[in-house]
N, C-alpha and C positions, 0 to 999 in steps of 0.2 A: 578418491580420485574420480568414479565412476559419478558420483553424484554431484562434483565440480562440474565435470564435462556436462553433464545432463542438465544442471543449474544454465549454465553457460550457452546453451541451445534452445532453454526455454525464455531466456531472456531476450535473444536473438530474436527468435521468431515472433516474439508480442512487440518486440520494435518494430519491424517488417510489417507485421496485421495491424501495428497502430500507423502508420506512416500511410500505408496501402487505402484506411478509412478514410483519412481525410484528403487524401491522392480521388481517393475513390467519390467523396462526398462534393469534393471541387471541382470534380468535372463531368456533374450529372447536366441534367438537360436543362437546368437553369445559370449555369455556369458562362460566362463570359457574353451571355446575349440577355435581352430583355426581358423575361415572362411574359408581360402585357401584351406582347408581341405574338407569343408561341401556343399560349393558354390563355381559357378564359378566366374570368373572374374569379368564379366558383370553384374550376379546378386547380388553381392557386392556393384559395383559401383551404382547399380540400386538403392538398400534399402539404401546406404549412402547418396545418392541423394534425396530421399522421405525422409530421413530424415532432411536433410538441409531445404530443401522447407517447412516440418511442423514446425521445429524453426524459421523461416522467417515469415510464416503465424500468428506464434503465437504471434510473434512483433508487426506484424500490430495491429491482432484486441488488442493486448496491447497497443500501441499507438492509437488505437478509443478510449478503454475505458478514458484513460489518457486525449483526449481531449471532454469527454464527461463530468470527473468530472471539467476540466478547464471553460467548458462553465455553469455546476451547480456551480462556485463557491465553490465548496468544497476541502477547504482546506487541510483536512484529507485525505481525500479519495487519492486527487491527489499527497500527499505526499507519502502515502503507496504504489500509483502506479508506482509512477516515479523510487523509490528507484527498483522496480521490472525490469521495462522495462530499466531501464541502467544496471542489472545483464542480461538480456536477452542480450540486446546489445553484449555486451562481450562474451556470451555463444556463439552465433550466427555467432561471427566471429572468435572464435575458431575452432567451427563445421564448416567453409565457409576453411578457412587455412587448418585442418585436410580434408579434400575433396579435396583438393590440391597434400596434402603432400597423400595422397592413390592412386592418380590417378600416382603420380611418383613413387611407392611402387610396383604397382601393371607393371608399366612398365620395372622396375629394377627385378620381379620377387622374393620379399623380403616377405616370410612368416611373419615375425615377424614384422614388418614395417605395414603390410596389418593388420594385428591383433591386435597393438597398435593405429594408427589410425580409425580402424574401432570401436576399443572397448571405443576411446574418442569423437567418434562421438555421439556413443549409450549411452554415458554419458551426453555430453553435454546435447543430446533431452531429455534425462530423466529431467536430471537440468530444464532444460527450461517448462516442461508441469508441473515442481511440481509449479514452478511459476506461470503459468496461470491460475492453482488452486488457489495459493496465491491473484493472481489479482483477484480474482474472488470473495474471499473471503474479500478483502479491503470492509469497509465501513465507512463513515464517520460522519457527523454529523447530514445525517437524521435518524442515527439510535438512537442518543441521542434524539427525539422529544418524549416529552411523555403525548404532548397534549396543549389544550388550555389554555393559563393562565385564570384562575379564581379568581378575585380580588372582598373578602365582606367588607362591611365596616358597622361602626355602631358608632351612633353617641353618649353619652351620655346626658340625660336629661336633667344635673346639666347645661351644659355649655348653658350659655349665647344666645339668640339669634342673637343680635343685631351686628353691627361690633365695636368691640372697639376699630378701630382706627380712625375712623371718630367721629367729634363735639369735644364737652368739656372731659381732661383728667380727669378722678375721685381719682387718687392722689391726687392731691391737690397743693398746690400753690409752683414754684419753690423755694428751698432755695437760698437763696443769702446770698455766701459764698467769703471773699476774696481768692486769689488764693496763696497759699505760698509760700516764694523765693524759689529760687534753693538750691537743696543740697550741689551742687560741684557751684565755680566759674568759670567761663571762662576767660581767659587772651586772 
């Protein structure tokens, strides 16, 4: 019961910290206004780069955790993570392409181009750290332990001690019975 409730509050609260990321990630200071407007060039490319590099890092240590539950044998665990770290994957090289496609934006001189990329870069990282919450929050089957088996056992008085499969049967004597024909012929 105790580990229900505790399951039940740790799940809670990685919806909350994943929700909060991209709450958080959506309404940073590129959010709703222009870049080109607020920063310069450089320092565009700078935070879209710090941000590529944090989805990249986030990969790894998602790929540690992934071969951490692979070397625990846990099956759960590593399936919850896998499905994460292959969303990452693809976040990552969205946010890797979008990094691309801004450094040409930003040479073409294209407000709207710098603003669209920039604003899916800051999406994808958001995407990505609600995940590393999620990975974080994977657990598998040693969260189902809920202790030692304890096996009683008890014997009744009434039974027998002795082994009654060994010596003389106490039935009593085989009937000897002819065996009767078949029902059906065979041809």
């Amino acid at each position: 019961m105790i580990r229900t409730v505790r399951f039940a509050l740790v799940a809670t609260l990685v919806g909350f910290c994943a929700a909060g990321a991209v709450a958080a990630a959506t309404s940073g200071p590129t959010a709703g206004a222009n870049p080109a407007e607020k920063r310069s060039d450089d320092e565009v490319l700078e935070q879209s780069s710090t941000s590529i590099d944090q989805m990249q890092d986030t990969l790894k240590q998602g790929i540690d955790r992934l071969e951490q539950a692979r070397g625990e044998k846990d099956l759960m665990r590593y399936n919850c993570i896998n499905a994460k770290v292959k969303a990452i994957r693809g976040l990552v090289q969205i946010g890797e392409l979008s990094g691309q496609a801004l450094r040409e934006a930003i040479g073409a001189k294209s407000p709207e181009l710098i603003h669209h990329n920039v604003t899916k870069i800051d999406l994808a990282r958001a995407r990505v750290e609600a995940f590393r919450v999620e990975i974080e929050g994977c657990v598998g089957e040693q969260s189902q332990y809920t202790g030692g088996t304890e096996v009683e056992s008890t014997i009744d008085s009434d039974i027998r001690q002795d082994d009654p499969t060994e010596g003389d049967i106490l039935a009593g004597e085989p009937i000897d019975i002819d065996r009767p024909f078949p029902a059906t012929l065979a041809y």
